[in-house]
C-alpha positions in Angstrom: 0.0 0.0 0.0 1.3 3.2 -0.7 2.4 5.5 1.7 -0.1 8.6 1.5 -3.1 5.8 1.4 -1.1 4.4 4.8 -1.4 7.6 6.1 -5.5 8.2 5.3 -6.1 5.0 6.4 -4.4 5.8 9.9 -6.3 9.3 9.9 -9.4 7.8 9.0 -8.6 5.1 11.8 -8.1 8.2 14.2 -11.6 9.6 13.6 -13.3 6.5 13.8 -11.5 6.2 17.3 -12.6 9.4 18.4 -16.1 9.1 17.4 -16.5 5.9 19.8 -15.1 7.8 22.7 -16.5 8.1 26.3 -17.0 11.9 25.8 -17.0 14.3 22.9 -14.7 16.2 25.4 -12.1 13.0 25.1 -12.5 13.2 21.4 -12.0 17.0 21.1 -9.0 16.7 23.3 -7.2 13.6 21.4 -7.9 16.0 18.3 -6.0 18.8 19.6 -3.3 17.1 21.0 -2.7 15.8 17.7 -2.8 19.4 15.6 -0.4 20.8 18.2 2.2 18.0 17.9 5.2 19.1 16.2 7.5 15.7 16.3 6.8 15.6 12.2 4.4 12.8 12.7 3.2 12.2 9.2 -0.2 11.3 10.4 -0.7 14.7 12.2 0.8 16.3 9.4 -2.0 14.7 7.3 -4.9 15.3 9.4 -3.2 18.7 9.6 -3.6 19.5 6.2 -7.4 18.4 6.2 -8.2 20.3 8.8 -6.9 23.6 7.5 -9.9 25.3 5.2 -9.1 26.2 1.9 -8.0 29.4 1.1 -11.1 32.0 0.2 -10.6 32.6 -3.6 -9.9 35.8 -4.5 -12.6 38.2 -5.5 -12.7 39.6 -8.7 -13.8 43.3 -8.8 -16.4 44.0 -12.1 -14.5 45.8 -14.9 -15.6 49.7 -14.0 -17.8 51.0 -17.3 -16.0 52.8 -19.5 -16.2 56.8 -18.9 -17.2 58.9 -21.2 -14.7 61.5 -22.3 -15.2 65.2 -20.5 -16.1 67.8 -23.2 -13.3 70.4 -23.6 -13.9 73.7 -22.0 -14.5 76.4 -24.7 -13.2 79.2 -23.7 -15.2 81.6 -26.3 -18.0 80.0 -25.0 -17.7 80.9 -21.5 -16.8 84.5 -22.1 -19.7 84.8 -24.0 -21.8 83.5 -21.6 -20.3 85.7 -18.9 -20.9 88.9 -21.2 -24.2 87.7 -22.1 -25.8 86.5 -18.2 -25.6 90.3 -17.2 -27.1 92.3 -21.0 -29.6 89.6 -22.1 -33.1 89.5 -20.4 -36.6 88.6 -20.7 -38.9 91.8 -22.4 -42.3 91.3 -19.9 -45.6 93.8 -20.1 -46.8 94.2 -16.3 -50.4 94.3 -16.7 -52.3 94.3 -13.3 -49.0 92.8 -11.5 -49.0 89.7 -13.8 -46.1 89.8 -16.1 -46.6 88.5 -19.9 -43.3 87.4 -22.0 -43.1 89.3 -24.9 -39.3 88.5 -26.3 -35.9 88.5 -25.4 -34.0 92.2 -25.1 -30.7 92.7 -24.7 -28.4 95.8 -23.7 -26.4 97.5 -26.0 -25.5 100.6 -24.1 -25.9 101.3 -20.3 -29.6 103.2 -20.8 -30.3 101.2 -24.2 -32.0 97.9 -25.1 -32.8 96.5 -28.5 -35.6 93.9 -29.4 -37.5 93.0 -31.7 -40.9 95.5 -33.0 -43.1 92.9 -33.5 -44.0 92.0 -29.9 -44.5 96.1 -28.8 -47.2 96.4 -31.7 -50.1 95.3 -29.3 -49.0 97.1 -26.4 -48.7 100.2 -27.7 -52.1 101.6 -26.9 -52.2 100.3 -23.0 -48.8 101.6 -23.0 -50.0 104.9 -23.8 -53.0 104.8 -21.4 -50.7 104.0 -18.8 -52.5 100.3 -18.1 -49.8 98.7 -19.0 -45.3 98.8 -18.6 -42.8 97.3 -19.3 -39.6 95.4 -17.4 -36.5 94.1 -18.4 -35.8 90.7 -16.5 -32.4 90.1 -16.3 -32.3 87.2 -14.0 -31.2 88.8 -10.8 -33.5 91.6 -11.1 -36.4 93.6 -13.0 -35.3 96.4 -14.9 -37.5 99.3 -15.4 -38.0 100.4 -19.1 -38.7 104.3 -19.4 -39.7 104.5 -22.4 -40.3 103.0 -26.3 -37.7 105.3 -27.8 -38.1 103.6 -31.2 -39.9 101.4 -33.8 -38.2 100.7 -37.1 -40.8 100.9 -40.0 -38.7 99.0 -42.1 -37.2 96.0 -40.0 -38.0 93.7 -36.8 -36.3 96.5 -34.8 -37.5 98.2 -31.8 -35.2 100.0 -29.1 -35.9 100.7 -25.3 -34.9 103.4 -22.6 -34.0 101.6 -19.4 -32.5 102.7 -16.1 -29.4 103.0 -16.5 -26.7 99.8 -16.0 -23.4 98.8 -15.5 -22.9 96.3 -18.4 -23.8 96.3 -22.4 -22.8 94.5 -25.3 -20.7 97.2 -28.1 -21.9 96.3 -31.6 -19.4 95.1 -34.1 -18.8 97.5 -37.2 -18.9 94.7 -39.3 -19.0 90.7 -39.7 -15.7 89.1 -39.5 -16.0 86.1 -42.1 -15.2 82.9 -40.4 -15.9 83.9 -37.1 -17.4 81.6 -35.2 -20.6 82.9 -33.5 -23.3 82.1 -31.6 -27.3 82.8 -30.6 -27.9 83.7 -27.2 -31.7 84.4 -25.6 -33.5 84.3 -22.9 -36.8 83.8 -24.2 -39.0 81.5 -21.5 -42.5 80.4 -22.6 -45.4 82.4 -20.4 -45.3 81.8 -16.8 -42.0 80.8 -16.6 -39.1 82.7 -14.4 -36.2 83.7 -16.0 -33.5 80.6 -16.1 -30.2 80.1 -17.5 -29.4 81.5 -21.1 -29.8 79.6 -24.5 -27.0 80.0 -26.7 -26.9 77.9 -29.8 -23.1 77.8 -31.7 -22.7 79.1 -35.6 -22.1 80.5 -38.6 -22.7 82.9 -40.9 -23.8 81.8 -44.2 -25.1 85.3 -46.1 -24.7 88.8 -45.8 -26.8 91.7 -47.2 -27.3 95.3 -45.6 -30.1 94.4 -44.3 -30.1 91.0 -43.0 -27.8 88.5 -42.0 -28.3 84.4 -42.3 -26.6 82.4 -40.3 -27.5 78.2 -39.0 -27.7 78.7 -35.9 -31.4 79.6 -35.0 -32.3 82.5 -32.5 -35.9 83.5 -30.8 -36.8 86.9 -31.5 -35.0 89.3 -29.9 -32.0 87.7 -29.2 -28.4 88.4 -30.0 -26.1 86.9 -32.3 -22.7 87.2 -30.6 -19.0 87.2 -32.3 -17.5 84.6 -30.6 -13.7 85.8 -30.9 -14.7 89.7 -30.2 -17.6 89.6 -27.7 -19.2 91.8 -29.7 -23.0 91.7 -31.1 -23.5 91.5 -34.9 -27.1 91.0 -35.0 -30.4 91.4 -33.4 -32.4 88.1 -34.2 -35.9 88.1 -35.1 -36.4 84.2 -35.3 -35.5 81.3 -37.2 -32.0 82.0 -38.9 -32.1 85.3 -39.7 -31.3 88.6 -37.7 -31.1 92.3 -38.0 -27.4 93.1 -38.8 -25.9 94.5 -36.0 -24.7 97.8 -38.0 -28.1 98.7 -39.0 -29.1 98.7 -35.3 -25.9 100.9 -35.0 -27.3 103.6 -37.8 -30.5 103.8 -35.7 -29.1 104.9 -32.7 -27.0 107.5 -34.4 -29.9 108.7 -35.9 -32.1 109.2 -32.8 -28.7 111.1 -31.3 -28.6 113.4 -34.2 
């Protein structure tokens, strides 16, 4: 018989043994005698090695799911966002204490705001009565508007007195082809409060002196912002078209005249 079936036969022999003792306290006693004994006897080696549980197996962690890859910051982005969160607001008429959305307005000199004429047409005569005024929204705060200094009989074009503020966006003398530009708004549907800007990224795809084309589309009264200077190069009146920004610029000279 080979040695290592010796050797289960004798450990077999041992529990078989213990298992008719007086006492389970004999048998647990005989067993432990035997796991401490440290002469090399090849039984208690054997019965050794059976006693001793296997080793747990290792856990295996779950592959982690693949992340997705953070978007570049844009840095033209976020200054026009910065220039725009303080100039761009929500146009409202206060009738009876309830404010109406009308369009988006936007400053473009400390007293000054442009929109578009469309959405003043039917306010004009509670306006005039006094029934009705107007606010500029800007998100932290209503600003008064003073007075409908102009509507353009030609164009979507309207332009507001406001008290006075400490930011505005300059208009650009001209569009720089290849500029990347972009829509910003803040036009909410009615009800809503004023929330965080909507600025869609562009181009400009036609020029004319009198209106500019571009793909990314605006909500009336909106401005369409050179990316690279921070300037404004239109006044949008919806869609993918907008006022160009130096035909707002020849109004205002003509009301200064």
């Amino acid at each position: 018989m080979a040695q290592s079936e010796q050797h289960e036969g004798a450990v077999r022999a041992l529990f078989a043994a213990w298992a008719a003792a007086e006492s389970d306290e004999i048998a647990l006693a005989g067993l432990a005698a035997l796991l401490a004994d440290a002469s090399g006897d090849a039984v208690a080696t054997r019965l050794r090695h059976l006693w001793s549980p296997p080793p747990p197996a290792a856990s295996v962690a779950p592959p982690a799911p693949p992340t997705a890859p953070s978007r570049p910051r844009d840095p033209a982005l976020e200054r026009a966002l910065a220039t725009a969160s303080a100039c761009v607001g929500r146009l409202d008429a206060i009738d009876s204490g309830s404010a109406t959305p009308l369009a988006t307005a936007w400053l473009v000199r400390p007293d000054l705001a442009v929109t578009t004429r469309k959405p003043l047409l039917s306010c004009l005569a509670p306006l005039t009565r006094g029934e009705r005024t107007l606010q500029l929204d800007l998100g932290s705060g209503p600003v008064a508007v003073r007075e409908v200094l102009y509507l353009a009989p030609d164009c979507d074009l309207a332009l507001l007195r406001v008290a006075p503020q400490a930011s505005f966006i300059a208009l650009a003398s001209g569009v720089a082809h290849g500029h990347e530009l972009a829509a910003i708004d803040r036009n909410e549907p009615p009800g809503a409060e004023p929330g965080d800007l909507r600025l869609v990224p562009g181009r400009v795809q036609e020029v004319s002196s009198a209106l500019l084309r571009h793909d990314c589309p605006g909500r009336p009264g909106g401005v369409l912002l050179d990316l690279a200077s921070g300037q404004a190069i239109g006044l949008t009146v919806g869609g993918h078209e907008s006022v160009p920004g130096w035909l707002v610029r020849e109004r205002i000279e003509r009301l200064s005249r």
